[in-house]
C-alpha positions as a Markdown table, in Angstrom:
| # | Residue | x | y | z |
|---|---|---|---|---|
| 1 | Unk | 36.0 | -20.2 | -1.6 |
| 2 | Unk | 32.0 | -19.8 | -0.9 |
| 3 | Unk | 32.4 | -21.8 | 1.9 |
| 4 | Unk | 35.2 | -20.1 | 3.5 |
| 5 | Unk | 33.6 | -16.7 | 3.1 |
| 6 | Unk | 30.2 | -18.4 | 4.3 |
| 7 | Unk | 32.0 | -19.2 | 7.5 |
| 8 | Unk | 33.7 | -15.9 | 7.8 |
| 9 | Unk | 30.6 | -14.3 | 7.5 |
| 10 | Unk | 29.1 | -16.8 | 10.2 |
| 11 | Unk | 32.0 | -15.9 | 12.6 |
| 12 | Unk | 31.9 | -12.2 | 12.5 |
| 13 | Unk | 28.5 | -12.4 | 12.6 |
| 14 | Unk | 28.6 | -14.3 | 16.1 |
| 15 | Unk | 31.4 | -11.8 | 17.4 |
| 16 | Unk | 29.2 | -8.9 | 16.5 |
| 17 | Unk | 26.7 | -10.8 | 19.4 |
| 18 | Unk | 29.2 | -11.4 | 21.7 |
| 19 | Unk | 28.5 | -9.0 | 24.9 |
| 20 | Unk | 30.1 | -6.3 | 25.8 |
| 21 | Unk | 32.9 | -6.4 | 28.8 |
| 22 | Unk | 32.6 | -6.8 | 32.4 |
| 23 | Unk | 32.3 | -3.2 | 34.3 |
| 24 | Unk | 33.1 | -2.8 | 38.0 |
| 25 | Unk | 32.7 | -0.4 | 40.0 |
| 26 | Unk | 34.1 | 0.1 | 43.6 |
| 27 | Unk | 31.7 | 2.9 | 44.9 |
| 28 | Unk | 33.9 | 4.4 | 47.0 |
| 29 | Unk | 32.8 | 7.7 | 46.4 |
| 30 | Unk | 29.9 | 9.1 | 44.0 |
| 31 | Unk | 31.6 | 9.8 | 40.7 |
| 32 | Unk | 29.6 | 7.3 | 38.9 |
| 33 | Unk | 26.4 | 7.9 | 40.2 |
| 34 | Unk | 23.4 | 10.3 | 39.1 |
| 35 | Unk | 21.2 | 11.1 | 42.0 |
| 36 | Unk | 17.6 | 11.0 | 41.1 |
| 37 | Unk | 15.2 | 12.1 | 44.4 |
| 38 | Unk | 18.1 | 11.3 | 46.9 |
| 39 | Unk | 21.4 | 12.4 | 48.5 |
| 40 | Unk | 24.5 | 10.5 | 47.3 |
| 41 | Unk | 28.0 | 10.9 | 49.3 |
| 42 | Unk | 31.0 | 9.3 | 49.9 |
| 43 | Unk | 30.8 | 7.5 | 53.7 |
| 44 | Unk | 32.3 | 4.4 | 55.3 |
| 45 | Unk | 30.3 | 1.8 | 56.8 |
| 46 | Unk | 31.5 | -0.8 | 59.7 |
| 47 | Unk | 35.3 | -0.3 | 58.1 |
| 48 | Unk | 34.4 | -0.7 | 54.2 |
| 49 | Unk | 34.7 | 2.4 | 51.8 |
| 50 | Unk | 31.6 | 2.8 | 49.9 |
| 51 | Unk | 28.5 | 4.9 | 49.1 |
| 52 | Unk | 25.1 | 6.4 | 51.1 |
| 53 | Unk | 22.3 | 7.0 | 49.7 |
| 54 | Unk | 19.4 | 9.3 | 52.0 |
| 55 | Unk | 16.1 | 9.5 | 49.9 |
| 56 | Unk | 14.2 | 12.4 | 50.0 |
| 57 | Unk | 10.7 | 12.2 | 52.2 |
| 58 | Unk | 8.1 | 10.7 | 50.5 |
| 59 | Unk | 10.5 | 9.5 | 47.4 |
| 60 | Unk | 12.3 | 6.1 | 46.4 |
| 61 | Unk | 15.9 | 6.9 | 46.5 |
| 62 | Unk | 17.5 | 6.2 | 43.1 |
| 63 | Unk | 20.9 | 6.7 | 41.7 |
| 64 | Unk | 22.0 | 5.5 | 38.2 |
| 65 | Unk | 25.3 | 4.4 | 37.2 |
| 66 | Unk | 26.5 | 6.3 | 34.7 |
| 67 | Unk | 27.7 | 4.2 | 31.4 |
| 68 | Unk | 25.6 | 1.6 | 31.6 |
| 69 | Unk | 23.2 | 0.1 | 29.4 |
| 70 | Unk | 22.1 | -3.8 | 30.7 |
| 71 | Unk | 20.2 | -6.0 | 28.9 |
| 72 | Unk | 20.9 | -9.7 | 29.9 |
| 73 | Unk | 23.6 | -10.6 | 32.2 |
| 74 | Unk | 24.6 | -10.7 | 36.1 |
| 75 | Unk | 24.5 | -7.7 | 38.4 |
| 76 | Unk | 26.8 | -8.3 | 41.8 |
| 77 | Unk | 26.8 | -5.9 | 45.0 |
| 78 | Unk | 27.2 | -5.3 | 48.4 |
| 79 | Unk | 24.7 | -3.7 | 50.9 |
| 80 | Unk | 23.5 | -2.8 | 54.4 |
| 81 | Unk | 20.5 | -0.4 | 55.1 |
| 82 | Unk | 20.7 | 1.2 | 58.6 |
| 83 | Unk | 17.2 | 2.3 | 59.7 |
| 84 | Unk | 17.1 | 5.9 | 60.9 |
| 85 | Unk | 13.3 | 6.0 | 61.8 |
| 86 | Unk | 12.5 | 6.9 | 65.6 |
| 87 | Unk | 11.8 | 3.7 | 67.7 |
| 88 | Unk | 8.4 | 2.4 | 67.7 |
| 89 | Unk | 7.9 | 2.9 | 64.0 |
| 90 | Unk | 7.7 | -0.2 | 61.7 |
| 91 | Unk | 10.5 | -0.2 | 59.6 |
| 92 | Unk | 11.9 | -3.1 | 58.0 |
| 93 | Unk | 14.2 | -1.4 | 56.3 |
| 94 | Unk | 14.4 | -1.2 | 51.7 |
| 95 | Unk | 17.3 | -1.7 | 49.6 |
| 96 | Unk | 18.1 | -2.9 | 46.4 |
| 97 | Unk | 19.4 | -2.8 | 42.8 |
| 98 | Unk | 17.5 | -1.8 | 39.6 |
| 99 | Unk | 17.9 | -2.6 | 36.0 |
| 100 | Unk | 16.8 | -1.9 | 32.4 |
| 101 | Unk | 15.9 | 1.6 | 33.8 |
| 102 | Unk | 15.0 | 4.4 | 32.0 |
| 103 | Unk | 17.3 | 8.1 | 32.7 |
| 104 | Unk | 14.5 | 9.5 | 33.8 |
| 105 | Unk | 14.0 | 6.6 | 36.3 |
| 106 | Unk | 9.9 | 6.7 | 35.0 |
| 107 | Unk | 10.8 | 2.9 | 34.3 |
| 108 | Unk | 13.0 | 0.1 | 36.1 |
| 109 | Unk | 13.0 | -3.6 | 37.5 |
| 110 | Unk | 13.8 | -3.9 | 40.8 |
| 111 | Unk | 15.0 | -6.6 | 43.0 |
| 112 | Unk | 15.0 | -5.3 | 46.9 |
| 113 | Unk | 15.0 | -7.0 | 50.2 |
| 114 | Unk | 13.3 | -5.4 | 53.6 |
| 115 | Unk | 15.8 | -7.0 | 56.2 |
| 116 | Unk | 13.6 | -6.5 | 59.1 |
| 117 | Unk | 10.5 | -8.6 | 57.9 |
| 118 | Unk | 13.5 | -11.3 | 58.3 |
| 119 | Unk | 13.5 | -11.4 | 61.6 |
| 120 | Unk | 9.6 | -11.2 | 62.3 |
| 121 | Unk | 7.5 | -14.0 | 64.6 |
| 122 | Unk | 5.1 | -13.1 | 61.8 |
| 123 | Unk | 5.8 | -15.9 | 59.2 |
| 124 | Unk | 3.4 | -13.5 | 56.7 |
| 125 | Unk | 6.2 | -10.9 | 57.3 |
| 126 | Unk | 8.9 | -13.1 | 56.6 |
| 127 | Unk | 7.7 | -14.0 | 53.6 |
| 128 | Unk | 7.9 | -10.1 | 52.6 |
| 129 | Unk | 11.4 | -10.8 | 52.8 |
| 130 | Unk | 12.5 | -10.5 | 49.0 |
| 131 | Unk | 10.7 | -8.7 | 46.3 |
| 132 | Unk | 10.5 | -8.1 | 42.8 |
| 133 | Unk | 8.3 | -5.2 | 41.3 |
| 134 | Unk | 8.2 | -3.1 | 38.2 |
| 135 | Unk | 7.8 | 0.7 | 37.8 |
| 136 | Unk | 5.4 | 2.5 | 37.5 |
| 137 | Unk | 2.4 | 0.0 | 36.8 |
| 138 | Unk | 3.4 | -3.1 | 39.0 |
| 139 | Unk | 4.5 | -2.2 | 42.5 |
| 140 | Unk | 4.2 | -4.4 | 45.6 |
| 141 | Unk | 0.8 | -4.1 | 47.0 |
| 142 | Unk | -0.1 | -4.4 | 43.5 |
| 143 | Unk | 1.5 | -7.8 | 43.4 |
| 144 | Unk | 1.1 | -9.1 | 46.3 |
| 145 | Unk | -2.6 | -8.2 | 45.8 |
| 146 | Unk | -3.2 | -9.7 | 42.6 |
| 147 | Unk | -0.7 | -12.7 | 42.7 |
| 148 | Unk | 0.0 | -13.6 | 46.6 |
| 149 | Unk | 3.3 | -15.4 | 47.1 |
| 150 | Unk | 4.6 | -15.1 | 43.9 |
| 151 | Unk | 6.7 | -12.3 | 43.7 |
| 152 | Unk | 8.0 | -12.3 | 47.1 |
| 153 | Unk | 9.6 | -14.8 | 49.4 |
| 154 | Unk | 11.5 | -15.5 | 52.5 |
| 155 | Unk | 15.0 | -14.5 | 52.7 |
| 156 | Unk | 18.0 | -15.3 | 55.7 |
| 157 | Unk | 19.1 | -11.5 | 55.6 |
| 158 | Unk | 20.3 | -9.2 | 58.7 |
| 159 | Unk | 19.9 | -4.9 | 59.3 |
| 160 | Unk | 23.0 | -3.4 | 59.7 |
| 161 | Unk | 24.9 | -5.7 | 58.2 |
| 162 | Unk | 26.8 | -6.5 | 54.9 |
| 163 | Unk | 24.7 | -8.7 | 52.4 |
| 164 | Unk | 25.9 | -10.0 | 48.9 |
| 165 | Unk | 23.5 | -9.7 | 46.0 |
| 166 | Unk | 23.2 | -11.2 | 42.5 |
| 167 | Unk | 20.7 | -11.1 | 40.1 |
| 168 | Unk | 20.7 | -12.6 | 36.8 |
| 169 | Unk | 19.2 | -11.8 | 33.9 |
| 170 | Unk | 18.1 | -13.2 | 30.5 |
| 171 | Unk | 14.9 | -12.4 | 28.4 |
| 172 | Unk | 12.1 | -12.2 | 30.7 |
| 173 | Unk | 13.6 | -13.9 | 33.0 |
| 174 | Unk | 15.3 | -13.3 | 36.4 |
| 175 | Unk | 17.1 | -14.8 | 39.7 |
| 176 | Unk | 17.4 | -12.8 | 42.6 |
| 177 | Unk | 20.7 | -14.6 | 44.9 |
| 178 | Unk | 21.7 | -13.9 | 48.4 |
| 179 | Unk | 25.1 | -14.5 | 50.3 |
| 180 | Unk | 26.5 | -16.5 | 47.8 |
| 181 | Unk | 23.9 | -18.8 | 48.1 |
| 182 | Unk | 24.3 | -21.2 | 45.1 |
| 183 | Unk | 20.1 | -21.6 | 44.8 |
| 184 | Unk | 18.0 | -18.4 | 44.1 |
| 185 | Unk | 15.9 | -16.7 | 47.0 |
| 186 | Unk | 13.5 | -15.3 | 43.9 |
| 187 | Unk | 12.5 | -16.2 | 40.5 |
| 188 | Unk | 10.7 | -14.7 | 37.9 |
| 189 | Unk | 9.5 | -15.8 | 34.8 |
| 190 | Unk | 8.0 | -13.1 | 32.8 |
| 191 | Unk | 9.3 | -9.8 | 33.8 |
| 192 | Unk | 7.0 | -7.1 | 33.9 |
| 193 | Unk | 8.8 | -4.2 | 32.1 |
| 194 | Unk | 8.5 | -3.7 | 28.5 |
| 195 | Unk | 11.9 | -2.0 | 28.4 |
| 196 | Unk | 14.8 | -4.7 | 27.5 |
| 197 | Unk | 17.8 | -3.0 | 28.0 |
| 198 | Unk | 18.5 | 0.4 | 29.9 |
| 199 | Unk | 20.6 | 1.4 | 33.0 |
| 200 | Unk | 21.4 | 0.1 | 36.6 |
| 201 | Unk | 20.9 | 2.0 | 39.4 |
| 202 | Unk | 21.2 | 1.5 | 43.7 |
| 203 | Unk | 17.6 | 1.9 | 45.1 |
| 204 | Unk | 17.1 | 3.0 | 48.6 |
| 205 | Unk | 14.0 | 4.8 | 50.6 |
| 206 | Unk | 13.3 | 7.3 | 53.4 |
| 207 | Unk | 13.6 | 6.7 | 56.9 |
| 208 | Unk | 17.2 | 4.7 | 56.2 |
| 209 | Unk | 20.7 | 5.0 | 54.6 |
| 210 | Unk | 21.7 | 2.4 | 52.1 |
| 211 | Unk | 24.8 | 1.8 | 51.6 |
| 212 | Unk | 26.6 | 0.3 | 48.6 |
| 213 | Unk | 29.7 | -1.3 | 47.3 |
| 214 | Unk | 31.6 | -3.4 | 44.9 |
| 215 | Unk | 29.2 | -3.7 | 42.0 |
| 216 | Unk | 29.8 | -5.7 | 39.1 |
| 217 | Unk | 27.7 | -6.1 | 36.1 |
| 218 | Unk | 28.8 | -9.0 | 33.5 |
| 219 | Unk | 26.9 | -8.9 | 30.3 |
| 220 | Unk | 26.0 | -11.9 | 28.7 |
| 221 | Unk | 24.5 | -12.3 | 24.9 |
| 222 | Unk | 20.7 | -11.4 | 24.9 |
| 223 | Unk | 18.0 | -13.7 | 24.6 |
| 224 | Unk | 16.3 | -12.8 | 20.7 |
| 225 | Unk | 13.2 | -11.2 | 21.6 |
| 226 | Unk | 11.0 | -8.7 | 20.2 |
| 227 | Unk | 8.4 | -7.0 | 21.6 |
| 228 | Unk | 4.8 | -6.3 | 20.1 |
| 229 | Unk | 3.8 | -9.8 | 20.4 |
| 230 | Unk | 0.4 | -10.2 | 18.5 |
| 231 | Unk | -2.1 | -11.5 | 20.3 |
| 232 | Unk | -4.7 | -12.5 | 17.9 |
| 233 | Unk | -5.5 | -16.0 | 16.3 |
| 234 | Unk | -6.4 | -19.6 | 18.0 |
| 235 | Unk | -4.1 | -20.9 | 20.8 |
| 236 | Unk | -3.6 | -24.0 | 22.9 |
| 237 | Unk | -3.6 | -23.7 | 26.3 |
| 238 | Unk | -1.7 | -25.6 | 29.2 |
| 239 | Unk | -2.2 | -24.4 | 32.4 |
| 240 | Unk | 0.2 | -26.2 | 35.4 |
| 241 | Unk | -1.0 | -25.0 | 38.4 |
| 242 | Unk | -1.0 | -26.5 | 42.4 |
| 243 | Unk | -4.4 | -28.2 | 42.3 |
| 244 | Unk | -3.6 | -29.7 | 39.1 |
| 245 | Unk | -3.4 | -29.5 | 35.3 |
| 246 | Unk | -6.0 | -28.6 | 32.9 |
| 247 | Unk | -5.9 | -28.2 | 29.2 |
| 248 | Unk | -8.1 | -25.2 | 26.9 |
| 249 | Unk | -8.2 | -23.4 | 23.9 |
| 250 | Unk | -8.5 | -19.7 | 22.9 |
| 251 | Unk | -9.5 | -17.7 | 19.8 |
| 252 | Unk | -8.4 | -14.0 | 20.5 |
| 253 | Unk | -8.6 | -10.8 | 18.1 |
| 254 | Unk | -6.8 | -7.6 | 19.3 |
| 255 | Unk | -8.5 | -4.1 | 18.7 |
| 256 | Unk | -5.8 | -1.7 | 19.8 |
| 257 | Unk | -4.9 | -2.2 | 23.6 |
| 258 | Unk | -8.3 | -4.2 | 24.0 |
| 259 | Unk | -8.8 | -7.9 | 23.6 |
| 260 | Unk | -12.1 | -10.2 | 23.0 |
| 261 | Unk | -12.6 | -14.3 | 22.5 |
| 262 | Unk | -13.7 | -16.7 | 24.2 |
| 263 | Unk | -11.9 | -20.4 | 25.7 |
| 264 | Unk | -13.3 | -23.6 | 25.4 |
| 265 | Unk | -12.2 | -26.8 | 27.4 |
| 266 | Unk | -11.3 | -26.7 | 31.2 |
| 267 | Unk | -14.0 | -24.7 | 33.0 |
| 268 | Unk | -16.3 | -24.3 | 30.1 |
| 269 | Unk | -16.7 | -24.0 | 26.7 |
| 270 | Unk | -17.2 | -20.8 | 24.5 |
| 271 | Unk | -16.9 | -18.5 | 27.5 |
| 272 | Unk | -16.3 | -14.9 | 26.9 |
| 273 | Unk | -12.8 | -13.7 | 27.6 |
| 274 | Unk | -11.7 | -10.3 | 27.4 |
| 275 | Unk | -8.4 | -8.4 | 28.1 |
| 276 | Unk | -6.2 | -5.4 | 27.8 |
| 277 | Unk | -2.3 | -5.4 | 25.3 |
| 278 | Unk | 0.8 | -3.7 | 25.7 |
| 279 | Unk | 3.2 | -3.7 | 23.6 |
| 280 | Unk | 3.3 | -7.6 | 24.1 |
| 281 | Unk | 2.0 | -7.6 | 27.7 |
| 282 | Unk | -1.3 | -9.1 | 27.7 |
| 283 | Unk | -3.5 | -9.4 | 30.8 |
| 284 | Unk | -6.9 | -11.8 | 30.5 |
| 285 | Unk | -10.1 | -12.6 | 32.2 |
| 286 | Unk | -12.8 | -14.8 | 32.1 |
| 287 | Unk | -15.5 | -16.9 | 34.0 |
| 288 | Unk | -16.6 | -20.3 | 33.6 |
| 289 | Unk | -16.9 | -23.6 | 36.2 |
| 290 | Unk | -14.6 | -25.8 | 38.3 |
| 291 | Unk | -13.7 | -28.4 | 36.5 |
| 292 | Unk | -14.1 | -32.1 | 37.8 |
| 293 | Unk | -10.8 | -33.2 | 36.8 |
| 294 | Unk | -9.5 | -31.4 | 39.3 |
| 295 | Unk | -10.6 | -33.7 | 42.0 |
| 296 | Unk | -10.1 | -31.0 | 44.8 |
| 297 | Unk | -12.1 | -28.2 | 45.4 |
| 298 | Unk | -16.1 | -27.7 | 45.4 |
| 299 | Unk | -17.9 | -27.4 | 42.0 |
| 300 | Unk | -18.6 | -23.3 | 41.3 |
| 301 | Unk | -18.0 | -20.5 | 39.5 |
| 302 | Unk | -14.5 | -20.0 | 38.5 |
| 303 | Unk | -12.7 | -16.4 | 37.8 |
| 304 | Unk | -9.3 | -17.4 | 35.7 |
| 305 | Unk | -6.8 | -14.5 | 35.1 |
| 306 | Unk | -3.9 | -14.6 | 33.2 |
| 307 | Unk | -0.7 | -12.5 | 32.8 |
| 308 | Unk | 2.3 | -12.7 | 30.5 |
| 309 | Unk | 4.2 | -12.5 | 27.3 |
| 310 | Unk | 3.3 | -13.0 | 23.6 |
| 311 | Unk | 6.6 | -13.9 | 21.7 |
| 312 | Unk | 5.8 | -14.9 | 18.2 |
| 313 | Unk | 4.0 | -17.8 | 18.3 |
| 314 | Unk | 4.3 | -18.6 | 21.9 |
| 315 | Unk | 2.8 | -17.3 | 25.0 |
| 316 | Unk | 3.3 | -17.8 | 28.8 |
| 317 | Unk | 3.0 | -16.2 | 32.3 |
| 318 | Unk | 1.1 | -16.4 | 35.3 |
| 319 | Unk | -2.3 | -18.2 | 35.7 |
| 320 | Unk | -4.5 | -17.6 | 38.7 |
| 321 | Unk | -8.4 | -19.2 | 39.4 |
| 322 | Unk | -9.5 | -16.9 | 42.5 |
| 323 | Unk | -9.5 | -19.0 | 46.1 |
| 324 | Unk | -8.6 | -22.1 | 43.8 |
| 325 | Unk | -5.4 | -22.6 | 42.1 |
| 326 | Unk | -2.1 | -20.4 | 40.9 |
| 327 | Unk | 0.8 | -21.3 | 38.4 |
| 328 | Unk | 1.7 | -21.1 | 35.1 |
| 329 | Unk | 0.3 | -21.2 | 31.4 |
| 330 | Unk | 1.7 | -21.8 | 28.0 |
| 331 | Unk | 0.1 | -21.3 | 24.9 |
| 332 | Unk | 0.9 | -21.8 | 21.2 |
| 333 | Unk | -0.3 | -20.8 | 18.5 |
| 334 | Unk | -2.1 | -22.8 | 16.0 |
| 335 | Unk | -1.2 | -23.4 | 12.9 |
């Protein structure tokens, strides 16, 4: 009889995770949507039924759907961006979908394309294709600035003209899909918002109209995570990067939002590192020496920077040594 109420206990348990249902949503008019800085009407669009969104100048156009709360899963749509800029003016054109967003729209994760960077003789302008960004704190030029190449890529995609989207979601982790391609156009590990669930909305900008269709979001069970990783303690460190792979240490202690300690073992031992917190986010620094191992490279000073997530007793993100080497860390905590 234990065992049986065990195992009912188990099972309810387990439905009580399950997520929630599919929800679609046609667009073809703007019952569902909540304007935020931008014009929302009904409109058809080379023969399709759908919605247009104008931003106002100045403003990223953003309209949330209404009843929805997304944590991990897949978001599907349609779009096409018409650019309504005079000729002569760059404009490549900006579209996409948001997620985990906040009502107020002060915080969202954002998958957009710019359609005309496509088409460029540039090849730096076609990789501006695709992007990921985070608002308020990580935008593009922020980025692209601080990790080139990373969260941007090249992308087959046309103005004026229907494109299929997917992204999918779970954790910290997303995939960014184009024209039911079967193989991601973007990936990121370690998304940059602290939010984990909240709202999905269609993003446009001035100087365009976006138009939108067919959405579908399917939920999927969340990923366990918890935010307000702690920082502080002794860590092994793995850093895979392009040039290489390297191995180090670090002893942290957190002080609020500010972190100290120092890393010992590839580029140095007992240098000082320091670092700012949030809410899990962490963001490090320190300099030290090119190491030999590397075998590529002339010996120097090194500047290492690295971004990411604490969860429990493991970290990971984004590793960068300036005008050397870029990948990816992963750290656990010692016991």
């Amino acid at each position: 009889m234990l065992r049986f109420v065990t195992c009912l206990i188990a099972a309810c348990s387990l439905f009580g995770q399950s997520p929630a249902h599919t929800q679609t949503f046609a667009l073809r008019d703007t019952n569902d949507l909540v304007a935020q800085h931008v014009k929302v009407e009904q409109a058809e669009y080379q023969g399709r039924q759908c919605v247009r969104l104008m931003s106002e100048p100045r403003a990223n156009g953003f309209a949330l759907i209404k009843g929805t709360d997304f944590e991990d899963g897949t978001i599907e749509a349609d779009f096409a961006v018409r650019v309504t800029t005079p000729p002569g003016v760059r404009m490549p054109g900006f579209i996409g979908i948001a997620f985990r967003a906040r009502p107020d729209a002060s915080h969202y994760e954002l998958f957009y394309v710019r359609p005309g960077n496509s088409l460029s003789n540039d090849q730096a302008m076609r990789n501006h294709s695709a992007q990921y960004c985070e608002a308020p704190d990580y935008d593009w030029y922020r980025l692209r600035r601080e990790w080139p190449w990373t969260y941007e890529a090249y992308a087959d995609i046309q103005p004026e003209t229907w494109t299929k989207l997917r992204i999918e979601v779970a954790g910290r982790s997303a995939k960014l899909y184009l024209n039911g391609s079967a193989k991601p156009t973007l990936i990121v590990e370690g998304l940059k918002g602290e939010d984990l669930h909240g709202a999905v909305a269609l993003w446009g900008n001035p100087g365009e109209e976006s138009y939108f269709s067919n959405l579908r979001i399917t939920p999927a069970t969340p990923v366990p995570l918890q935010n307000d990783g702690e920082p502080t303690g002794a860590w092994d460190v793995t850093y895979a990067s392009d040039a290489g792979k390297v191995a180090g240490s670090m002893k942290l202690t957190r002080n609020g939002t500010q972190i100290t300690g120092s890393w010992s073992g590839a580029f140095g031992d007992d240098l000082p590192v320091t670092g700012v917190w949030r809410n899990g986010y962490v963001e490090l620094t320190f300099k030290g020496n090119w190491p030999k191992e590397m075998f590529i490279g002339k010996p120097g000073n090194a500047e290492v920077a690295l971004a990411g997530w604490i969860d429990g007793d493991k970290g990971s993100g984004r590793m960068n040594v300036e005008g050397r080497a870029d990948g990816s860390w992963l750290a656990m905590r010692k016991k």
